[in-house]
C-alpha positions as CSV (number, residue, x, y, z in Angstrom):
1,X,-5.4,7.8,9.7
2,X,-3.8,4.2,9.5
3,X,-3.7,1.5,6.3
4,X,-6.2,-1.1,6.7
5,X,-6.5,-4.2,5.1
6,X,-7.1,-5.0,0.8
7,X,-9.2,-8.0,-0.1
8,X,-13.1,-8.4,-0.9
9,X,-16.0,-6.6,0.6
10,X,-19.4,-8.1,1.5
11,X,-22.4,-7.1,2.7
12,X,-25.4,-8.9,4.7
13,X,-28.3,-7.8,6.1
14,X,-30.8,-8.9,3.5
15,X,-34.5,-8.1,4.5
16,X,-35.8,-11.1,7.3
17,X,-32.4,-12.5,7.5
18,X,-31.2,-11.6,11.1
19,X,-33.8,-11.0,13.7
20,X,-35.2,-7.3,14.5
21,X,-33.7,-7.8,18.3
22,X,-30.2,-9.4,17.3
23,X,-27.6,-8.3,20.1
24,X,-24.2,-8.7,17.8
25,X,-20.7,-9.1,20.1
26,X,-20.3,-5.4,20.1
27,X,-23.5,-5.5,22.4
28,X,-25.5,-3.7,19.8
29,X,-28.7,-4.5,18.2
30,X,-28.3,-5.0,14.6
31,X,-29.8,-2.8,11.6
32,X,-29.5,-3.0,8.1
33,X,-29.8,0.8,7.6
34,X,-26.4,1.5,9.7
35,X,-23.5,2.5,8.6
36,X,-22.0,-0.5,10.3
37,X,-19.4,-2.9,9.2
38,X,-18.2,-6.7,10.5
39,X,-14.9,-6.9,10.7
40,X,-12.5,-10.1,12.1
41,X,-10.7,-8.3,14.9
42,X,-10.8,-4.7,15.2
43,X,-12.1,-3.3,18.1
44,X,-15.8,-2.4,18.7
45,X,-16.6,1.0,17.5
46,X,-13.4,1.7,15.3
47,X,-14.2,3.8,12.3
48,X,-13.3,3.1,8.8
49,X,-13.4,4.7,5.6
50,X,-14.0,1.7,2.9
51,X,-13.2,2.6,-0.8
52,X,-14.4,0.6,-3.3
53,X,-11.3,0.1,-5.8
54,X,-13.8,-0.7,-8.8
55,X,-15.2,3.2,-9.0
56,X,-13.3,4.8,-5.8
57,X,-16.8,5.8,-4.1
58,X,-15.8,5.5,-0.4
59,X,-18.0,5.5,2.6
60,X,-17.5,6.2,6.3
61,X,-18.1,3.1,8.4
62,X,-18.4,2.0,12.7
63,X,-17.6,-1.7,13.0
64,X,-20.6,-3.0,15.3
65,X,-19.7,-6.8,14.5
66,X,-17.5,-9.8,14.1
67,X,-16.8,-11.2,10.3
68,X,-17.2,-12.0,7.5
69,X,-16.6,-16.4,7.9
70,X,-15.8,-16.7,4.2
71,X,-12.2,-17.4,2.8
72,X,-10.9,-14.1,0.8
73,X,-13.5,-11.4,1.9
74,X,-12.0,-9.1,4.9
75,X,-15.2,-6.9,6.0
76,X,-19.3,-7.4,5.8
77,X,-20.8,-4.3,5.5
78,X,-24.9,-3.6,6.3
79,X,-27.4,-3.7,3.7
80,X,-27.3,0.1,3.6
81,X,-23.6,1.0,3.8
82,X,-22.7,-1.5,1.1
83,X,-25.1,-0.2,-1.2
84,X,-23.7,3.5,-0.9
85,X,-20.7,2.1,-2.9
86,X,-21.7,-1.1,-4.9
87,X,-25.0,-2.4,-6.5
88,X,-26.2,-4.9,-4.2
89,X,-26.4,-7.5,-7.0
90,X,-23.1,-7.5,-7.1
91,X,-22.7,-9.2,-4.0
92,X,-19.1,-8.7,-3.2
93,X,-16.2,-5.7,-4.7
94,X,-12.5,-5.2,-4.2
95,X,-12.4,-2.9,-1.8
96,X,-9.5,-1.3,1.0
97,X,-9.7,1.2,4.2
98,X,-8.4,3.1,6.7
99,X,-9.1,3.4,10.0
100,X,-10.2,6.9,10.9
């Protein structure tokens, strides 16, 4: 296992917001109920384990996509993954990883 990144975590995916046949740069179609994750510039298909540093609740991770575009935040998790270790409401958390 390697040390990732520390920052802010988002999540996207929000029901009607990207279309049902979206083919992201990894060459996959997107869906919200993956355990997929945007991430700048790690390769297609690396694994990560994201903890959230607000309650430690971690989840496992395959990054299927390029982001997020806002200042401060370092991955964009799916719909589903994020809310496995945040309340969606939230929006974003402090979070770290590492890649498995």
């Amino acid at each position: 296992m390697c040390l990732g990144e520390s920052g802010m975590c988002s999540w996207y995916g929000a029901e009607g917001e990207i279309p049902l046949d979206f083919v992201g740069p990894c060459n996959t179609v997107f869906d919200r109920f993956a355990m997929e994750v945007a991430h700048k510039t790690l390769p297609c298909g690396t694994r990560l384990r994201v903890r959230n540093r607000d309650n430690g609740r971690t989840v496992d991770v395959t990054v299927r996509d390029r982001g997020p575009f806002v200042a401060g935040r370092i991955l964009d998790l799916t719909y589903e993954a994020f809310g496995r270790v945040e309340n969606r409401d939230r929006g974003v958390f402090p979070c770290d990883y590492e890649i498995l």
